[in-house]
C-alpha positions as CSV (number, residue, x, y, z in Angstrom):
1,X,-39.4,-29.1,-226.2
2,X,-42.1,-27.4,-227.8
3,X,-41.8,-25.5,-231.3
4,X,-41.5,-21.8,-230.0
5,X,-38.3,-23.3,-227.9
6,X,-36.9,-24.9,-230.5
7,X,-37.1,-21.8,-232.3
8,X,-35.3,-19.7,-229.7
9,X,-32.8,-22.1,-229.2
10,X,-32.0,-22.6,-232.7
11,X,-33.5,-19.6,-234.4
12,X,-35.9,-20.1,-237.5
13,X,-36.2,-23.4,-239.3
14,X,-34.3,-22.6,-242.7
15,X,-37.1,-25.1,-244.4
16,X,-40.7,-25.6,-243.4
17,X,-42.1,-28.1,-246.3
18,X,-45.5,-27.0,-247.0
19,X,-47.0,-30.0,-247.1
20,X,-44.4,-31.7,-244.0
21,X,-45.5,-28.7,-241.4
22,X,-44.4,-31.3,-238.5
23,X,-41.0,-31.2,-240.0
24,X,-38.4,-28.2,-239.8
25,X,-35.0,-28.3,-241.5
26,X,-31.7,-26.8,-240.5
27,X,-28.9,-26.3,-242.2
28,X,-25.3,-24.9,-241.2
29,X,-21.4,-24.7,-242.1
30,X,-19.0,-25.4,-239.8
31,X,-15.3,-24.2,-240.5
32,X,-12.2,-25.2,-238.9
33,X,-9.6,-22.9,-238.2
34,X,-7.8,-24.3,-241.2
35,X,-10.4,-22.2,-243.2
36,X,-12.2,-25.9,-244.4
37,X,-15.7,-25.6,-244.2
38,X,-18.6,-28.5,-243.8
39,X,-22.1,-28.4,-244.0
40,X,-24.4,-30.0,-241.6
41,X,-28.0,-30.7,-241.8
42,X,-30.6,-31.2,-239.0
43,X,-34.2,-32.4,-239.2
44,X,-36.5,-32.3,-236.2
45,X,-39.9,-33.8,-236.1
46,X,-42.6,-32.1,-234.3
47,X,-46.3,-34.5,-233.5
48,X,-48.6,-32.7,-231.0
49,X,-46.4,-29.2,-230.8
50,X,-43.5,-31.1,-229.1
51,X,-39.9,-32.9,-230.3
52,X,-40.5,-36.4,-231.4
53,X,-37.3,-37.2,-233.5
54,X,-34.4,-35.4,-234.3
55,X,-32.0,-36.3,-237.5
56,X,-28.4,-34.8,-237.7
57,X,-25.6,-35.3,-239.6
58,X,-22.6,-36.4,-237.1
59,X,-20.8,-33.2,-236.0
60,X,-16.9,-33.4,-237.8
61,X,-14.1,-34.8,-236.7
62,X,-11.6,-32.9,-235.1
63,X,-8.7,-32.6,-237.5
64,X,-6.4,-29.9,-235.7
65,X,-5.4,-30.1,-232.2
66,X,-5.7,-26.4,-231.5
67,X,-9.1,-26.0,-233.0
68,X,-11.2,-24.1,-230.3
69,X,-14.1,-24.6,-231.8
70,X,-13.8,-28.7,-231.2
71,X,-14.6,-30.1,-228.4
72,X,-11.2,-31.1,-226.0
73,X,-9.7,-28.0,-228.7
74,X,-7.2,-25.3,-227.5
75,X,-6.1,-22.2,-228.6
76,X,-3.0,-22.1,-230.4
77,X,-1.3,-20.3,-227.3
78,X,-2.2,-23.1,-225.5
79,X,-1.6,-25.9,-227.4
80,X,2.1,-24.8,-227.9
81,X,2.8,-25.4,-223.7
């Protein structure tokens, strides 16, 4: 992908180290349904205007059954079947 995809997929690049301009930084929360919130972090590399590595903190474990948000979650209507 090239930079301005990146960029519509993901929005903006919270971070774009002036010296490090092949290098934008994402940052997000993610919060179960329990109201517990984590924070992620995502680093993709750019070399000639296109993806060369990406660097992401694993995505969290699911610790509620009827999270939605999970993947393999249900809603809690659902889960209660």
């Amino acid at each position: 992908m090239t930079r301005e995809q990146v960029r519509l997929v993901l929005g903006s690049p919270l971070l774009q180290p002036l010296f490090r301009a092949d290098r934008w930084d994402y940052v997000f929360a993610y919060r179960f349904a329990s109201g517990r919130t984590e924070v992620r972090r995502v680093a993709i590399h750019f070399k000639d205007d296109l993806i060369a590595t990406i660097k992401a903190d694993p995505l969290p474990d699911g610790d509620e059954a009827n999270d939605p948000m999970l993947p393999g979650g249900r809603p809690a209507a659902a889960a209660r079947r």
